[in-house]
VOSE-267969 format. One record per residue (C-alpha): residue number from 1; x, y, z; residue in three letters. Coordinates in Angstrom, 2 decimals, always signed. Example, Ala and Ser with C-alpha at 12.3 -4.5 7.8 and 13.67 -1.06 7.14 Angstrom:
1  +12.30  -4.50  +7.80  ALA
2  +13.67  -1.06  +7.14  SER
***
This chain:
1  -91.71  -15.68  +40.92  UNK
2  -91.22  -19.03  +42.89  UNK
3  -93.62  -22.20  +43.61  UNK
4  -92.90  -21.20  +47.81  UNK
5  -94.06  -17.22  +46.83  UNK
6  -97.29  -18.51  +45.01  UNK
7  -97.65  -20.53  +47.76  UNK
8  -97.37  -18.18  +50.15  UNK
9  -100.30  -15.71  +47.85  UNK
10  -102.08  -18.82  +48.08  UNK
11  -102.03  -18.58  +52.10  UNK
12  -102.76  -15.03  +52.15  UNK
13  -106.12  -15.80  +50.62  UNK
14  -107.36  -19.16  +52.81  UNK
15  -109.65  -19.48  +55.14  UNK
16  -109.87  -22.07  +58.30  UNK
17  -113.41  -22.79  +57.12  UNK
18  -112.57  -24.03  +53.93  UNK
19  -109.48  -25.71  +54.98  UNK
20  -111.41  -27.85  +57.00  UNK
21  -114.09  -28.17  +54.91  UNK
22  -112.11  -28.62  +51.05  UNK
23  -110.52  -32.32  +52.46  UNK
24  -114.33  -33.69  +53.06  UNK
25  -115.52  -32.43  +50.03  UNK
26  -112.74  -33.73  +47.90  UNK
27  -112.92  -37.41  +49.58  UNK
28  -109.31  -37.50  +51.01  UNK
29  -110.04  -40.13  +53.38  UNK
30  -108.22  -43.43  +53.64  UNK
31  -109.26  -45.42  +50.62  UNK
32  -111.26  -42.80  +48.81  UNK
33  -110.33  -41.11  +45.63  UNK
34  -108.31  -37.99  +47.10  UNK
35  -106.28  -40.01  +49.48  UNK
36  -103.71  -37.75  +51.35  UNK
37  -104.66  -34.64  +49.33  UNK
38  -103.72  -31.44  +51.23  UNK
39  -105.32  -27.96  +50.90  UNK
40  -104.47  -24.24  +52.06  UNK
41  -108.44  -23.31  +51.89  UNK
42  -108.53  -21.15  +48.92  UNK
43  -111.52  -20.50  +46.41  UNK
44  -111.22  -21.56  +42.95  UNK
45  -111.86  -17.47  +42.11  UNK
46  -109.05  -16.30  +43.98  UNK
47  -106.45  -19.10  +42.51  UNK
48  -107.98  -18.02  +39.09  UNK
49  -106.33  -14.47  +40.05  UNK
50  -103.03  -15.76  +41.43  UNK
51  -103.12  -17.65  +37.92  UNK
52  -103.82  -14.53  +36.09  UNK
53  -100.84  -12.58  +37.39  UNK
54  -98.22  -15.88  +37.09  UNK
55  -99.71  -16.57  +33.92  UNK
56  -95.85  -15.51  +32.26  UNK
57  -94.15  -18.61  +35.01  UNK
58  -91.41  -20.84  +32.96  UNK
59  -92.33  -24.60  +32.56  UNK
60  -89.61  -25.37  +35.07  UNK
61  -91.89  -23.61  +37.67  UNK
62  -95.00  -24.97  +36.75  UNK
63  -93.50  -28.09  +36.88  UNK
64  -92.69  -27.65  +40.29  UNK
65  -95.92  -26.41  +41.73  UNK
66  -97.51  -29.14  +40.35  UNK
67  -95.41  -31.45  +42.29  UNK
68  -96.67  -29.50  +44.92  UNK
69  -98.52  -31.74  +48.11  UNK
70  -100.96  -28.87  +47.73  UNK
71  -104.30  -28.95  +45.91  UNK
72  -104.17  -25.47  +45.48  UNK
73  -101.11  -25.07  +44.42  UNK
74  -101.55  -27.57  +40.86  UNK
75  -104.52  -26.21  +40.44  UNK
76  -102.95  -22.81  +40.16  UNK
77  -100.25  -24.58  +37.55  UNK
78  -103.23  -26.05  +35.74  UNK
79  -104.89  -22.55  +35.75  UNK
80  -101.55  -20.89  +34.34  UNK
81  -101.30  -23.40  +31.65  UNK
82  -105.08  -22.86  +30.62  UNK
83  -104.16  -18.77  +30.75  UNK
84  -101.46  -19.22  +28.68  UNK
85  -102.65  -21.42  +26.00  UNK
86  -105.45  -18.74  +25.10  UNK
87  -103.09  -16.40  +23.82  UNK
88  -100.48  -18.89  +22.82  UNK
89  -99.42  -19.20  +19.27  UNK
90  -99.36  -23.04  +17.04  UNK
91  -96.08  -24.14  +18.69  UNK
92  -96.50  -22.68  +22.00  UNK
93  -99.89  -24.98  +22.20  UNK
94  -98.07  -27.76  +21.31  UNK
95  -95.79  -27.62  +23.95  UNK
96  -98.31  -26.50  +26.51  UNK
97  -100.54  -29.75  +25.21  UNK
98  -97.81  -32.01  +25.20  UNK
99  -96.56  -31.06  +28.91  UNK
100  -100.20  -31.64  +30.46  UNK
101  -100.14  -34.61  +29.26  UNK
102  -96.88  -35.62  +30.46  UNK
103  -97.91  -34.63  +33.96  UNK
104  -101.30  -36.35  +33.99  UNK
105  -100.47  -37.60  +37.32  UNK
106  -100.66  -34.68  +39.41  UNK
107  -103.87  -33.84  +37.71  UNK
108  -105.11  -36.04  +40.12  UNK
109  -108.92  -34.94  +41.47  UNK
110  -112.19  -34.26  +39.42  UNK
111  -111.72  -30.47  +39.62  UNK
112  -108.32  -30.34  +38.24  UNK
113  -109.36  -32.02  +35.15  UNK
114  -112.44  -30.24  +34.81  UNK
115  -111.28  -26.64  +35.02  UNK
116  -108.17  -27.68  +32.38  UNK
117  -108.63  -30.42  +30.34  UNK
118  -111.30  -28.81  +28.15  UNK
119  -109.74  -25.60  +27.42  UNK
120  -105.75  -27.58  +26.94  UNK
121  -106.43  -30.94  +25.23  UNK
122  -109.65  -30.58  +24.10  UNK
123  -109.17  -26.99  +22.39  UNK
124  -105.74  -28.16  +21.12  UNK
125  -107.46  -31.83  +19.36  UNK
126  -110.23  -29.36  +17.41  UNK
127  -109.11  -29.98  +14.56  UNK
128  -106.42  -32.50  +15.14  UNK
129  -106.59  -36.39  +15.41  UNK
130  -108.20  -37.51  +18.44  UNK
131  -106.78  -40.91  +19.05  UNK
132  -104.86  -39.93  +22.14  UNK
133  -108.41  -39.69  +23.97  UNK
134  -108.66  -43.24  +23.40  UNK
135  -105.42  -43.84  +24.57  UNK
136  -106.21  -41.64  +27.50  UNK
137  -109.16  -43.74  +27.58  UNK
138  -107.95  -47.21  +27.79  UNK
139  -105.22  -45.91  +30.51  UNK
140  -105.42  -47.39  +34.25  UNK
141  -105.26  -43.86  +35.77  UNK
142  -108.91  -42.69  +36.44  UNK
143  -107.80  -38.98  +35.54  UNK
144  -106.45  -40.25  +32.23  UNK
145  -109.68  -41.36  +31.84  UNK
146  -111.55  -38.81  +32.98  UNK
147  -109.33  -36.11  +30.73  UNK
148  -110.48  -38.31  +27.75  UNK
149  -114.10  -37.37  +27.93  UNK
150  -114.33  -34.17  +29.57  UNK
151  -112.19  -33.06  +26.85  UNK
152  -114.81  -33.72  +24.34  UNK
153  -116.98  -30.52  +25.58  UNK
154  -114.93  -28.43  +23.29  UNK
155  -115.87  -30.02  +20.73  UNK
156  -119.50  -30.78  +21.92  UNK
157  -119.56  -26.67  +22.24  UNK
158  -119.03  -26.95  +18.18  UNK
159  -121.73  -29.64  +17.94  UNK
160  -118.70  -32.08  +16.70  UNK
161  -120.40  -35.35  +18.80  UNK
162  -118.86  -38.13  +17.33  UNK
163  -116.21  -39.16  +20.27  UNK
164  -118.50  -38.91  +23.46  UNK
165  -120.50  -41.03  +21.72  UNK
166  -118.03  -43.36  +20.90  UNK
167  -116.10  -43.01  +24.51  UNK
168  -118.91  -43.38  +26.35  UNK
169  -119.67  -46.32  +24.22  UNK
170  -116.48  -47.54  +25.13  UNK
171  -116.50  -46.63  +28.69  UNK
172  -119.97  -47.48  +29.08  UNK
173  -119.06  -50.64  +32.46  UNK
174  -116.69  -48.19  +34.03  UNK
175  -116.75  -48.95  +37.96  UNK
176  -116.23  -45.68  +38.85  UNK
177  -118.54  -43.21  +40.12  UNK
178  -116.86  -40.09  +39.02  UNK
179  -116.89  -41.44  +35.25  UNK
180  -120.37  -41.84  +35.20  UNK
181  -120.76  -37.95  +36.50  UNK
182  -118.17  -37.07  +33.59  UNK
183  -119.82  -39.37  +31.03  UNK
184  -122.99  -38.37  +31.84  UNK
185  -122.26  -34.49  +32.22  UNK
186  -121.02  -34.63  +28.32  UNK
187  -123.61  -36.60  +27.41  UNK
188  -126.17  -33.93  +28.59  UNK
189  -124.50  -31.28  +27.00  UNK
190  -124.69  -33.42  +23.64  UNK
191  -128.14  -33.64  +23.81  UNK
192  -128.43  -30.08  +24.19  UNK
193  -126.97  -29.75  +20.19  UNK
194  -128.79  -32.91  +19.31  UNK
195  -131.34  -34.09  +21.56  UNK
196  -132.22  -36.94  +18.81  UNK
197  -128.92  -38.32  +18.59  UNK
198  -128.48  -38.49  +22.74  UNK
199  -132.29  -40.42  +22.55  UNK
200  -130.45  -43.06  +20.00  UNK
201  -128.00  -43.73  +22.26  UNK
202  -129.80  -43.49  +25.22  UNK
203  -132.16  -46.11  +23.41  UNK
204  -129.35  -48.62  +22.63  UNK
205  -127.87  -48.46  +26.44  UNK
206  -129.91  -47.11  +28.49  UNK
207  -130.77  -50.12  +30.51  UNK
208  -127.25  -50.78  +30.72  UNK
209  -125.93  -47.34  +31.86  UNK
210  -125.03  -47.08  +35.20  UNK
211  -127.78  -45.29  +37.06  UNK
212  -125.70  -42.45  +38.15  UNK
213  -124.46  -41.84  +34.21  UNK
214  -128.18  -42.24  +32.74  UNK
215  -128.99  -39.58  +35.57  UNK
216  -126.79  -36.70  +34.40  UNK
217  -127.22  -37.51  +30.81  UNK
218  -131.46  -36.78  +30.64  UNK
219  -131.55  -33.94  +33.42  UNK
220  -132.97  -32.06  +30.64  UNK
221  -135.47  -33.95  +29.72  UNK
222  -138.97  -34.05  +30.64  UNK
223  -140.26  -36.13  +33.89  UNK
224  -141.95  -38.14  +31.65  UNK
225  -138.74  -39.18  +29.34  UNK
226  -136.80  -39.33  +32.41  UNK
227  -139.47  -41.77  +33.58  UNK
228  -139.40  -43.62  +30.38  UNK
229  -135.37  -43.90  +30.48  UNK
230  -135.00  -44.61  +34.19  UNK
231  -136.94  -47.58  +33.58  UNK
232  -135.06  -51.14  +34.48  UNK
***
């Protein structure tokens, strides 16, 4: 199986309406995140499939699809890797782990890292030493950056809550609008295994969150703590 015949069961499955829609949505305007992005107009569920049956594609391949100018196309890579690694044995996650991260730059919009990052580097750093999220972390790539914390909701999912603590500590005056979605997303799922613990923070920094991060991190709580926090 080639990158041009996954790309061409890709086609089979777009539509016009999300072709001209997916460009909007993923801000591929001049000057916006997704500059120069291209799509075919296919559903995530239906590149999950594709995935499924190409799951068995040599590194060589995946390579190339995710050099592809197509969104759809690395996120079908992304979605083989994530396939794979579930089954895969000690060494085989290894060099799954270690590829991703050599490729970090065509992992390049919010949905990419979110439907791989968690279930590749975060599953694979469980029980491992997590100093390449702070390395990820302190890169200039935003989707080094944002692989850093979304990774930490496989370990959130163990109620292990050290490191979004600690990265969005870190990360805390990042300019960017899609990092304070990301570090407020994990941040709400923390408080979901330790509500007490996301209050500490959120008591240290919450005047100095960016609104959008503070936001996403109490949509839990009650309109009367979100009152309290939203407060200047």
């Amino acid at each position: 199986m080639t990158v041009k015949n996954i790309q061409n069961e890709l086609e089979l499955c777009s539509s016009s309406e999300k072709k001209n829609f997916l460009p909007y949505f993923f801000k591929t305007g001049k000057g916006q995140y997704g500059e120069g992005d291209k799509f075919l107009g296919v559903v995530v569920p239906d590149t999950r499939k594709i995935a499924k049956k190409n799951k068995d594609l040599p590194f060589s391949e995946i390579r190339a699809l995710l050099r592809s100018e197509y969104h759809e196309c690395r996120l079908c890579a992304l979605l083989i890797l994530v396939e794979r690694f579930k089954k895969a044995n000690e060494k085989d996650r290894s060099d799954i782990f270690e590829f991703y991260l050599n490729n970090t730059t065509r992992i390049n919009n919010w949905d990419l890292v979110d439907l791989s990052a968690k279930d590749i580097v975060g599953e694979y750093l469980v029980d491992k030493d997590r100093a390449v999220l702070y390395r990820l972390a302190d890169s200039d790539l935003l989707w080094d950056q944002r692989i850093a914390v979304v990774s930490t909701f496989a370990f959130i999912r163990r109620g292990d809550l050290d490191d979004i603590f600690v990265l969005s500590e870190k990360l805390l005056h990042h300019k960017h609008d899609l990092m304070h979605k990301a570090m407020g997303w994990m941040l709400r799922e923390a408080g979901k295994k330790n509500k007490n613990r996301l209050c500490s923070f959120l008591d240290l920094y919450h005047k100095k969150m960016p609104r959008t991060m503070l936001r996403y991190s109490i949509e839990k709580f009650t309109e009367e703590e979100r009152t309290f926090y939203m407060k200047k």
